[in-house]
PLY file of the C-alpha trace (Angstrom):
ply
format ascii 1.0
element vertex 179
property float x
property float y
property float z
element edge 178
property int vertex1
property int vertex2
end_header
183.93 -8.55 -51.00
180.55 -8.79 -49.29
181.94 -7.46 -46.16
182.28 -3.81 -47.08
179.84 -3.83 -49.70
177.59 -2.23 -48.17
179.82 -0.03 -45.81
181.33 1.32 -49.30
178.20 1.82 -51.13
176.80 3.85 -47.97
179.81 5.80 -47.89
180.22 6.90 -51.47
176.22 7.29 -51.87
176.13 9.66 -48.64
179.76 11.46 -50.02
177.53 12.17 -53.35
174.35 13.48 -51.50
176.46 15.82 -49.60
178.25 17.24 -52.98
175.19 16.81 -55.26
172.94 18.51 -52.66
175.30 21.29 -51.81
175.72 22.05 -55.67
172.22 22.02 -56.42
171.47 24.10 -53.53
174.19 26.92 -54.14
173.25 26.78 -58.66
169.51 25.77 -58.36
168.07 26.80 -55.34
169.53 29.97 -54.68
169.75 31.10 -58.36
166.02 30.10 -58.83
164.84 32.13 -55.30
167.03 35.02 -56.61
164.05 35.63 -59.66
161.18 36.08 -57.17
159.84 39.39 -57.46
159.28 39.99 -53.55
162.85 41.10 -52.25
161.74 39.47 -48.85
160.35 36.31 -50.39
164.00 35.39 -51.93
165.59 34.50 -48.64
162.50 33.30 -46.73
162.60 30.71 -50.00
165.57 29.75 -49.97
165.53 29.34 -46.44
162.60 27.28 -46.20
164.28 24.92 -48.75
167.66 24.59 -46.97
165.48 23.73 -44.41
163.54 20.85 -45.97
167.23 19.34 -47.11
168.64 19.55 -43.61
167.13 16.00 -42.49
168.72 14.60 -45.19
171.61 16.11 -44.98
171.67 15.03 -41.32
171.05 11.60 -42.25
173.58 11.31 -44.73
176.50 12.54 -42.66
175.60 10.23 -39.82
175.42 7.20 -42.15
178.79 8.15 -43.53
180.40 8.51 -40.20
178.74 5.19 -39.24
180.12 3.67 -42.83
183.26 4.95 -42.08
183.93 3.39 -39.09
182.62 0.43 -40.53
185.38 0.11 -43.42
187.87 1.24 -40.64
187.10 -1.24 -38.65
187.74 -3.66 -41.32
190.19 -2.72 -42.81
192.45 -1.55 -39.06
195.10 -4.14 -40.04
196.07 -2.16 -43.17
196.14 0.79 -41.74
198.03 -0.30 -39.66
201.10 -1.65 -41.49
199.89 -0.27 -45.53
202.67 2.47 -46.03
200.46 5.74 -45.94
197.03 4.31 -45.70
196.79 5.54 -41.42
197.89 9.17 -42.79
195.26 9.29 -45.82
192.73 7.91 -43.26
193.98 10.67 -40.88
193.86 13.59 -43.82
190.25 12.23 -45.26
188.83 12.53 -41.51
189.82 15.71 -40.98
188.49 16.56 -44.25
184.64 15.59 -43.48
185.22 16.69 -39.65
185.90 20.29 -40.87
183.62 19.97 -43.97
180.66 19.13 -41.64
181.89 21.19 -39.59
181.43 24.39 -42.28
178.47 22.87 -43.40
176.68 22.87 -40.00
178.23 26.56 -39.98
175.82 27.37 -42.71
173.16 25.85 -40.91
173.15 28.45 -38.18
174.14 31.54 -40.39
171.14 30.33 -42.75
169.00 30.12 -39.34
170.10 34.36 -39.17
169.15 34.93 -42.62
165.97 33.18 -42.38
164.95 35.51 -39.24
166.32 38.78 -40.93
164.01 37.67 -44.46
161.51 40.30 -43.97
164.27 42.89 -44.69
164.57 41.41 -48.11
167.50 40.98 -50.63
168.50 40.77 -53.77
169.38 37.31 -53.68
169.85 34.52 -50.86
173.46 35.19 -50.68
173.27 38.55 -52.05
172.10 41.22 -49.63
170.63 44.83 -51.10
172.03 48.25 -49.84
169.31 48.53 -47.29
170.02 45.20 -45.55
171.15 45.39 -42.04
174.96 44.57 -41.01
173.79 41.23 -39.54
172.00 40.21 -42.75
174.88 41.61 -45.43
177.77 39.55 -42.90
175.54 36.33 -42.54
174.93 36.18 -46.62
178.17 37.78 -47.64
179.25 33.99 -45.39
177.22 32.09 -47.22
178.01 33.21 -50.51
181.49 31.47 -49.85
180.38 28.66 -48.01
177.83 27.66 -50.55
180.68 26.96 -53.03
183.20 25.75 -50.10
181.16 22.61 -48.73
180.94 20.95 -52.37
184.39 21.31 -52.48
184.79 19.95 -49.02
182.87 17.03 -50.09
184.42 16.43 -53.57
187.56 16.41 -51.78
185.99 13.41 -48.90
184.88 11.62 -52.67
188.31 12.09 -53.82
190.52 10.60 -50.79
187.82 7.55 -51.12
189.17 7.13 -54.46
192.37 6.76 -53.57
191.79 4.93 -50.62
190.11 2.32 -52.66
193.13 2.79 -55.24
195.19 2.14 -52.25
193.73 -1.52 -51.92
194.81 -2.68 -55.36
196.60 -6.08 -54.81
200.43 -4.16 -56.25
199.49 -1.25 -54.10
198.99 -3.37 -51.02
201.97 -5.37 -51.81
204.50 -2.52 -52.09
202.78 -0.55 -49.19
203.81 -3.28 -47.61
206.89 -4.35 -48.60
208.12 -0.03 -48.21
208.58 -0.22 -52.08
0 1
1 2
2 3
3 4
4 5
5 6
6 7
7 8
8 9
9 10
10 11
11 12
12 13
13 14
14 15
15 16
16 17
17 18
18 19
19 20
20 21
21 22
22 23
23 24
24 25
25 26
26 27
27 28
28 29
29 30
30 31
31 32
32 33
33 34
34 35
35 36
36 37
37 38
38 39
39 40
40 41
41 42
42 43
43 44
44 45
45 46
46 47
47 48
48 49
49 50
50 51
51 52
52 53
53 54
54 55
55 56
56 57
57 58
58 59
59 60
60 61
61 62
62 63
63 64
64 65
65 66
66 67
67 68
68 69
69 70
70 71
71 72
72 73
73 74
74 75
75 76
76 77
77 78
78 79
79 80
80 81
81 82
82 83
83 84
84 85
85 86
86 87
87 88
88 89
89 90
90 91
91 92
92 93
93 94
94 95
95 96
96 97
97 98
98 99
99 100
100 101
101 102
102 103
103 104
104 105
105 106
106 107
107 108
108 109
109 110
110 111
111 112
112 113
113 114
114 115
115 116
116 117
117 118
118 119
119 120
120 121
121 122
122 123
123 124
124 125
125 126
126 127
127 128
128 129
129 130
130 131
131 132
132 133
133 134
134 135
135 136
136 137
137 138
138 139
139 140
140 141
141 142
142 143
143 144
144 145
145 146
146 147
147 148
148 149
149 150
150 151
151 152
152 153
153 154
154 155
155 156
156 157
157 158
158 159
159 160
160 161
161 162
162 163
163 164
164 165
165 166
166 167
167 168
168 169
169 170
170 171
171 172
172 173
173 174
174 175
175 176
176 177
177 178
């Protein structure tokens, strides 16, 4: 058990920074920037806070890439020959490839919106009439994405549920066994 103890625990606590951060970023910081009463201080605020999770953010996804190849690495032989474990592994990599993928996405678009702030907006994902085509596209984006990467995650949190239901002694054995 000690062997992937820590592998796991890195894993699933990175998994759960990347959803709970994402949620709390789309609900509380972008619905709390959205009440400030300069138009052109409710993107540069949410901005600057996206900005001050990014680090972690970083941090987390490269610990969970370096956790995942950890438990991989262990656990190669079941993959291997465990009916259907080597095609969940498959489906939960693509998964948090694409998922990071989007989420560095809204990294950059977030980048535009924090250089277009002075024209102001309604919200950080809401753009006023006023707002340039560059600013409406790039929040318009993020209003999607913002919900899109906790889903993305809670999916990666999901397929490590069942890849840990897949390890179950009967599951093993019938993977196995083709039963």
């Amino acid at each position: 058990m000690a062997g992937n103890l820590i592998a796991r625990s890195v894993h699933d606590l990175t998994a759960a920074a990347w959803f709970g951060g994402s949620l709390m970023g789309a609900i509380g910081l972008n619905g709390a920037t959205a009440q400030a009463k300069d138009p052109a201080e409710r993107t540069r605020l949410s901005s600057a806070g996206w900005m001050k999770w990014a680090p972690v953010q970083t941090a987390a996804f490269a610990s969970h890439l370096a956790a995942d190849l950890a438990i991989a690495w262990e656990n190669k032989g079941r993959i291997a020959k465990q009916e259907g474990v080597a095609r969940d592994t498959v489906i939960k990599t693509a998964v948090t490839v694409v998922g990071a993928a989007v989420t560095l996405y809204s990294g950059v678009l977030g980048k535009k919106v924090e250089k277009l702030a002075g024209e102001g907006a309604e919200g950080a994902t809401e753009p006023h009439g006023a707002a340039s085509d560059e600013l409406k596209a790039a929040q318009q984006q993020l209003k999607l994405l913002q919900w899109a990467i906790p889903g993305f995650a809670a999916l990666v949190i999901i397929l490590g549920a069942k890849h840990g239901e897949m390890q179950r002694p009967k599951n093993v054995f019938a993977g196995l066994h083709g039963e």
